[in-house]
N, C-alpha and C positions, 0 to 999 in steps of 0.2 A: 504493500500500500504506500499512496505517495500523501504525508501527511503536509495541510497549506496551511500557512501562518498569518496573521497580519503583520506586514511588515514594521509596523511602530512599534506594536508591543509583544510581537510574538501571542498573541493569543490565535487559539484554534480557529478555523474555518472549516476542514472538511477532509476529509481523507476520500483519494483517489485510487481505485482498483488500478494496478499497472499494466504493460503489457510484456509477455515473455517471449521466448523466440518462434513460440508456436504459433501468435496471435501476428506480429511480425509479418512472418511466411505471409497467413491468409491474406493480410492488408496485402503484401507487393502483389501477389500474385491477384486476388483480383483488380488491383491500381491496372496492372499491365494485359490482364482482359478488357478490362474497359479498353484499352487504347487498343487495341489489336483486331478488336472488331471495330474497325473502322465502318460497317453500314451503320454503328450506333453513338456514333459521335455526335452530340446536339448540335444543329443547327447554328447559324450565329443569333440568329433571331430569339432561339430558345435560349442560349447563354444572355444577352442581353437583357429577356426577362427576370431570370432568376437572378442578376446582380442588379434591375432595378427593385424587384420585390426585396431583398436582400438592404439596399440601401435606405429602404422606408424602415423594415423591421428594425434595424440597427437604430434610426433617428424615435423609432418611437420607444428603445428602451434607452436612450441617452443619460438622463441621470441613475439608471442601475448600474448601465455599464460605466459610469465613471466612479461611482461609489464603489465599485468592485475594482477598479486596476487602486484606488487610494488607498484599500484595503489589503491586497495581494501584493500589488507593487510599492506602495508607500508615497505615490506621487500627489501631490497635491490636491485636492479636489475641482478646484479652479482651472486649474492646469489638465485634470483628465477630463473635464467637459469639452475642453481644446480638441484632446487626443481623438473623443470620441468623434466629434463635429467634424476634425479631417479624416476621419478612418469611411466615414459616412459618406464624404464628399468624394475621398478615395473609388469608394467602389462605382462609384456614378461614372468617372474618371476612367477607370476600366471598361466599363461598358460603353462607353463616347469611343473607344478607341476603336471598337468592331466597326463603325461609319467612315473611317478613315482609312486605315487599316489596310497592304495589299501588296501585290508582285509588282513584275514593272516589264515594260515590253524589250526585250534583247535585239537591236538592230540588225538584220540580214539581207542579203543582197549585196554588202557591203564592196566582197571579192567575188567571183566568177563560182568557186565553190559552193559558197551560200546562197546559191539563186534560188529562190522557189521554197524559199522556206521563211514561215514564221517563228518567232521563238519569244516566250512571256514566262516571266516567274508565278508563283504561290506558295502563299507562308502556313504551312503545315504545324501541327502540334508535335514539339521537340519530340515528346514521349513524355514517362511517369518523369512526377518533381517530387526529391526529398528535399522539405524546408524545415530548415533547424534557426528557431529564433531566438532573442533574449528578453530578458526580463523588463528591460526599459520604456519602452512600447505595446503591453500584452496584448493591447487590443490592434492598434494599427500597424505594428512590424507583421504581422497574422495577416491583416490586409492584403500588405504592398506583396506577400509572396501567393495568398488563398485568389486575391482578387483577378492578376494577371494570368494566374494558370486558369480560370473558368473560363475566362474574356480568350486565352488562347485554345484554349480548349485539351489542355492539359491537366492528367488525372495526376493529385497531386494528395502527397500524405505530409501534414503537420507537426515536428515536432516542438511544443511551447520550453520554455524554460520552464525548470522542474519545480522554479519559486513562483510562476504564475501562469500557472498553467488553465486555470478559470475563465479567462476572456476569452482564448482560445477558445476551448471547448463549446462556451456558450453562442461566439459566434458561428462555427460550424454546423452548432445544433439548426440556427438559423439560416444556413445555408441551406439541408435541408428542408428546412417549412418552406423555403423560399423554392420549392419547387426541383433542387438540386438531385437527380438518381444518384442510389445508393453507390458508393464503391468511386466517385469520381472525385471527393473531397474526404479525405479522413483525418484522423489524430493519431498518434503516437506518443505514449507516456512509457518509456521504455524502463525494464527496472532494474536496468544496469547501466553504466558507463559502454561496454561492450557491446551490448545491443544497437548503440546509436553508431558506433563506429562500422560496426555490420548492415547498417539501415543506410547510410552515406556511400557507402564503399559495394553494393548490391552491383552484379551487374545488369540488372536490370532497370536501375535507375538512370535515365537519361541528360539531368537536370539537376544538380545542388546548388540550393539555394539558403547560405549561410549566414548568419547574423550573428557577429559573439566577438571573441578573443581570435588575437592573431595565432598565439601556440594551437589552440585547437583548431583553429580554420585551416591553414596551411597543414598541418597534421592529415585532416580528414581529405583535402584535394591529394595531398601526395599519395594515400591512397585508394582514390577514385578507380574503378573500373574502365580500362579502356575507352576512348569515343564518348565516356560521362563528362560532361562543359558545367562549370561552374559558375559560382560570382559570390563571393567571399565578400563580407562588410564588417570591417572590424574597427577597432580606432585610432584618435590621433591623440598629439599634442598642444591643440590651436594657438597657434601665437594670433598673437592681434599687435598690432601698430600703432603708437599714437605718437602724427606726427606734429611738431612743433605748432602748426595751422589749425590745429584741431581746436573745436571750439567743447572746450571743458563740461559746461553747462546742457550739452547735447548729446556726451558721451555717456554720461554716469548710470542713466536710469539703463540703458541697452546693453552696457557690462556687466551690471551686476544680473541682468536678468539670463545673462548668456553665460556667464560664470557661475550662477548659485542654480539654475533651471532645475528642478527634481535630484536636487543637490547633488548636483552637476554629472551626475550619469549619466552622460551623453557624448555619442563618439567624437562630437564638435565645440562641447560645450569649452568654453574659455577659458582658458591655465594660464600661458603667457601670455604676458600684457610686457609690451617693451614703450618705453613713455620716452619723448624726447627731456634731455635734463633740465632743460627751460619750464617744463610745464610738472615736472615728476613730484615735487614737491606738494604743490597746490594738489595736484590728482590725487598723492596719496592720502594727503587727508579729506578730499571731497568724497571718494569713492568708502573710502573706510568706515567713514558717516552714514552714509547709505546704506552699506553693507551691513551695518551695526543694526539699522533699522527694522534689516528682513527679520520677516515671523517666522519662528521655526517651533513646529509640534506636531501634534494629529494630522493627517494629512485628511482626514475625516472632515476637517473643520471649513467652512468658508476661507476664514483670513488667512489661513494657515499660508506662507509661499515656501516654506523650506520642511522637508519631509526627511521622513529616515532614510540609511543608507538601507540597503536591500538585504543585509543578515548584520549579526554583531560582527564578523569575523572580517567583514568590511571595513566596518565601523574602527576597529581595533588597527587595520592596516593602513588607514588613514591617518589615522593617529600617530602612528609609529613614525610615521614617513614623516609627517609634521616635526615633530619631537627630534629627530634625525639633520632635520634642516634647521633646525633653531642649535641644536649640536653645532652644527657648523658654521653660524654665522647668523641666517637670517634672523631676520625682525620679524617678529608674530606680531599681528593686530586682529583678535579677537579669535576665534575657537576656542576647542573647550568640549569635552564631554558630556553631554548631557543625560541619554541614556547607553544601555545596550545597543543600541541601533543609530543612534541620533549626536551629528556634533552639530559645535554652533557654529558658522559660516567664516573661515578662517583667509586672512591674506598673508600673504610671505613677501618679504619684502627684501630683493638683493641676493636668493638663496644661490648658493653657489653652482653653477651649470654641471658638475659632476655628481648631482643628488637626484634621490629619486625624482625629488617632487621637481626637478628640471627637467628631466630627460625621455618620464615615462609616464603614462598616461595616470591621471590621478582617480578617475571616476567617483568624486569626492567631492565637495563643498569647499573649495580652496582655488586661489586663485595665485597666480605667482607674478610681480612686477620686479621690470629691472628698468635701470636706466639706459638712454642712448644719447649720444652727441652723432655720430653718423648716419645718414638713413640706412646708409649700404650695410652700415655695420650690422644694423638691426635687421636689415634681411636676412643679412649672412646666418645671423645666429638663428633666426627664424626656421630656415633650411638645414639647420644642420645635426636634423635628426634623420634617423630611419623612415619615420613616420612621415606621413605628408596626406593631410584629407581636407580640409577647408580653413582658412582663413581670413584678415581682415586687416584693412588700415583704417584708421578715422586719423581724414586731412580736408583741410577747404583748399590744397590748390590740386589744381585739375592734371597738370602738368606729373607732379609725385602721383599722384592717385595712378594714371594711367601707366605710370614706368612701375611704379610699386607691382600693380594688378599682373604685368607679363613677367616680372623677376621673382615673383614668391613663388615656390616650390609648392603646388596646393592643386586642387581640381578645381577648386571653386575659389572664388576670391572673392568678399563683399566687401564693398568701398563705403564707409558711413556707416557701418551695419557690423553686431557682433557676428562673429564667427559659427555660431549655433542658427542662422537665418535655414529653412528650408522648407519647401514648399516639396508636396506629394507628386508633383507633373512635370520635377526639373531633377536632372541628371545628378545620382548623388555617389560617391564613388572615392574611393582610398587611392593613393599611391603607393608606390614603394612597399613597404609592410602592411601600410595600412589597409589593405584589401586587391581586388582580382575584379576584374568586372564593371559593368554598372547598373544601380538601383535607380530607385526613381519606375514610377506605378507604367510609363511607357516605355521606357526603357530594361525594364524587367522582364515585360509581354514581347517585345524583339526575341530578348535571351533566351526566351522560352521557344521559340519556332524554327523552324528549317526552312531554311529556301528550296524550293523546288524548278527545276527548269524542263517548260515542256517544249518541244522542236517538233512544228508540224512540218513535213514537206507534200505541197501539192502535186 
């Protein structure tokens, strides 16, 4: 049995029958009936219904389903009305994309060979998709991988993270009411570590679709089955930029909310902050103030904006890492233990770039500022991790902003905007360690399909 908690206070929610390797077998093996009878593949029209019924069901239990990731996840309540309302929009999103959606005609004729022939693509369903998500998103990371395999028409099996595994479940339930045949959406609550690496690595799976840690993710591709294509989403480091033009007054509310977000579990959420030395001063005591301000508690609660970490053992390794870099130098301005699961919202100030809390991704309620005199310089240090997944400058000249935006090492770059900015319809995607692939609700439904070329000759 998989026993769920709430993440604030570790109190009970429910205990989940798991699955063994018997259960396992049935799921792939019907996943890959479904696809093999191809006369029984729905329609696009029939996929389109079932993710607009799906998108209504989802909007009418909106405040359940946010009360339950605040519960399981520990995320704000505030904050999972957000989740829910893009998870909603999400699956609309998927199904807008069967209208657009298509091959593309092959030019012939061209040479003396090719006469008399036409030749056009179509985008078939890749085959079965194993989705392994994380705990940060229960409801909408579910989405962006459940939503593009219907819209592609790919039979796809679910695995939630083992801490919140709830939204999942419930949304799949609703897959089915939403009109979904059995066997083409499932779950998996596996009740081992080995099971899931047996569920990834299947050669029967055509499709991995990852969400998690970089050790595990590159782990389970190295061993993917032949001809199985992936897309791995793991995390970064985010530097953000604050260059000397930046208007202070305009920056503060959009870092701290990109730095503390669901106390900062988030693959983009904001760690480094590199401040020009002209403005570092002022910033660190305006931002500090603010920071001081965030509410942190029940995530149950309305006012609540800072929630627990995701187990104590978290919580603890946050801490450490903290404690490690005030060992070495930096200046703490606020944090602090609160409970088991829960600290208070902490800044590092000058930590030395050979510590954790420099180098490696924190998934924690902590934010790190250093100074800059060069811009180049603060690029340089910007790039000069492993990691590379989204970042940001806040500048008012347009000149920096546009040479900044082409030299930071990042997929994404926001100019004015913290580093955690992201929309469900735009391209979202790791470099380097940070991930394989690209996410993003259309760009997922690509990864999921084959192209096909057919050559008629008259």
């Amino acid at each position: 049995m998989l026993e769920v908690v709430q993440a604030y206070d570790r109190e009970h929610i429910a205990d989940l029958p798991t699955d063994d390797a018997a259960a396992l077998e049935r799921k792939l093996s019907l996943a890959r009936t479904r696809f093999e009878d191809r006369g029984g593949w729905l329609k696009p029209h029939q996929r389109i219904a079932v993710l607009h019924r799906l998108a209504d069901l989802v909007a009418q239990q909106r405040e359940v389903f946010a009360m339950r990731i605040a519960r399981e996840g520990g995320k704000p309540y505030t904050d999972a009305l957000v989740e829910t309302d893009r998870a909603t929009d999400g699956i609309r999103n998927a199904a807008d994309l069967l209208r657009i959606r298509g091959g593309s005609e092959i030019p012939m004729g061209l040479t003396p060979a090719s006469e008399g022939r036409r030749a056009w693509t179509i985008l078939e369903p890749i085959g079965v998709v194993a989705a392994i998500s994380a705990f940060n998103h229960p409801l909408n990371l579910i989405v962006h991988q459940v939503a593009p395999a219907i819209a592609t028409g790919c039979p796809v099996i679910v695995k939630p993270a083992a801490a919140t595994p709830l939204s999942c479940l419930e949304l799949v339930k609703l897959v089915h009411e939403a009109g979904m045949p059995e066997g083409w959406v499932q779950t998996l609550l596996p009740e081992s570590r080995d099971l899931s690496g047996a569920f990834a690595s299947d050669p029967r799976v055509a499709f991995l679709s990852f969400i998690g840690s970089a050790a595990v993710g590159w782990r389970l591709r190295a061993n993917l089955a032949p001809g199985t294509r992936c897309a791995l989403e793991h995390g970064g480091v985010a530097p953000v930029i604050v260059d000397r033009t930046a208007d202070i007054d305009a920056i503060i509310e959009p870092l701290a909310k990109g730095g503390y977000y669901h106390a900062g579990q988030v693959c983009v959420s904001v760690q480094r902050i590199y401040v020009h030395e002209a403005l570092k001063d002022a910033f660190v005591e305006r931002f500090a103030e603010r920071v001081g301000r965030l509410r942190v508690g029940d995530p149950r609660l309305a006012e609540t904006e800072v929630g627990p970490l995701i187990q104590p053992a978290e919580a603890e390794r946050v801490a450490t890492w903290i404690e490690e870099a005030v060992s070495g130098g930096a200046r703490l301005i606020g944090g602090g233990r609160l409970s088991d699961t829960t600290l208070a919202p902490a800044i590092l100030v000058d930590p030395p770039g050979t510590l954790k809390v420099s180098r490696e991704e924190v998934f924690g309620p902590l934010t790190c500022i250093f100074g800059f005199a060069d811009l180049y310089d603060a690029i340089r240090e910007a790039n000069s991790l492993p990691v590379a997944f989204q970042s940001s400058i806040f500048t008012r000249d347009l000149a920096v902003a546009l040479d900044a935006a082409e030299r930071l090492d990042a997929s994404a770059v926001m100019i004015n905007d913290h580093s955690a900015f992201r929309t469900d319809w735009m391209p979202f995607a790791g470099r380097k360690t940070s991930g394989y692939g690209v996410g993003g609700i259309p760009y997922t439904a690509r990864e999921m399909t084959a192209e096909k070329m057919i050559v008629f000759k008259r």
